[in-house]
C-alpha positions in Angstrom: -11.2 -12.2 73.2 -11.4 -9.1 72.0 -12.5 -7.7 69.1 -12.1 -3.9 67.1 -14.5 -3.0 64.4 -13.8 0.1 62.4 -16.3 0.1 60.1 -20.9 -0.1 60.4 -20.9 -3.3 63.5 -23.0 -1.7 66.0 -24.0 -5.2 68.2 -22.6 -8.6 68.4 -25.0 -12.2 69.1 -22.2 -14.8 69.9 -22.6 -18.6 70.8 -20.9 -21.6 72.0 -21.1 -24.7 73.0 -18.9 -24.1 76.1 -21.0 -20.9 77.1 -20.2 -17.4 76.3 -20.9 -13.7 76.9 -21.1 -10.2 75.0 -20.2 -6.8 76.0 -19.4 -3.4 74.1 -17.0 -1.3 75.0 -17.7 1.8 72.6 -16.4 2.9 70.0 -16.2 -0.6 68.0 -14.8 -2.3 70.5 -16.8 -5.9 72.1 -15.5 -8.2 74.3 -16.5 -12.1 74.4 -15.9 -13.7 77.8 -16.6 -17.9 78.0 -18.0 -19.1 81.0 -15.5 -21.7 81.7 -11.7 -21.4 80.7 -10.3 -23.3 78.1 -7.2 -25.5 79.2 -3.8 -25.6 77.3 -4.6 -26.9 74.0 -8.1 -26.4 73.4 -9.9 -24.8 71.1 -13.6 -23.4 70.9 -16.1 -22.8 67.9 -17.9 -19.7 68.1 -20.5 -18.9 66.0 -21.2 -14.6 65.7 -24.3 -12.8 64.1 -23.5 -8.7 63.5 -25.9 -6.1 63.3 -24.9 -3.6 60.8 -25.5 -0.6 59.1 -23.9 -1.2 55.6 -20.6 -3.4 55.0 -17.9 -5.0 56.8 -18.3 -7.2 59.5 -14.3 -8.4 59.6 -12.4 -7.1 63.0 -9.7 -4.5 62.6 -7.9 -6.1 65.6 -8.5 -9.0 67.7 -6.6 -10.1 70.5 -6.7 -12.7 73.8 -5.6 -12.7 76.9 -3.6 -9.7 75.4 -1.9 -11.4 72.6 -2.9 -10.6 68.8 -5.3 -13.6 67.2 -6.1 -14.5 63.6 -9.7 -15.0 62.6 -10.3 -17.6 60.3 
C-alpha cells in the first residue's frame, strides 16, 4: 500500500496482526509492505499512529498493488 500525504505527516507507526513494515519515500509519500501476502479474498486490519506537525492526517492518494484504495 501506498500512501500520499499533502498536508503536516512527517512519520508513520503502523501494525498488524499479520506483520508489517514502514518506509518514506519523501515528499509525503510512505509505503507499508506485510510480511506475508494476503490471498484472494482477504482482508487485514491495520492500525496507524502519525506524527504531525499541525492537522490532517487523511492520505491524499492511496493505492495497492497499483490500483487506487478507499480508506475507511
Amino acid at each position: 500500500m501506498e500512501l500520499l500525504f499533502t498536508g503536516n505527516v512527517k512519520g508513520i507507526q503502523a501494525s498488524s496482526g499479520s506483520g508489517l513494515s514502514v518506509t518514506s519515500q519523501g515528499n509525503g509519500w510512505f509505503v507499508l509492505r506485510g510480511t506475508d501476502p494476503l490471498g484472494a479474498g482477504q482482508s487485514a486490519v491495520v492500525q496507524m499512529r502519525f506524527s504531525r506537525t499541525g492537522s490532517g492526517d487523511r492520505p491524499g492518494q492511496c493505492t495497492v498493488n497499483g490500483n487506487a484504495c478507499t480508506i475507511g
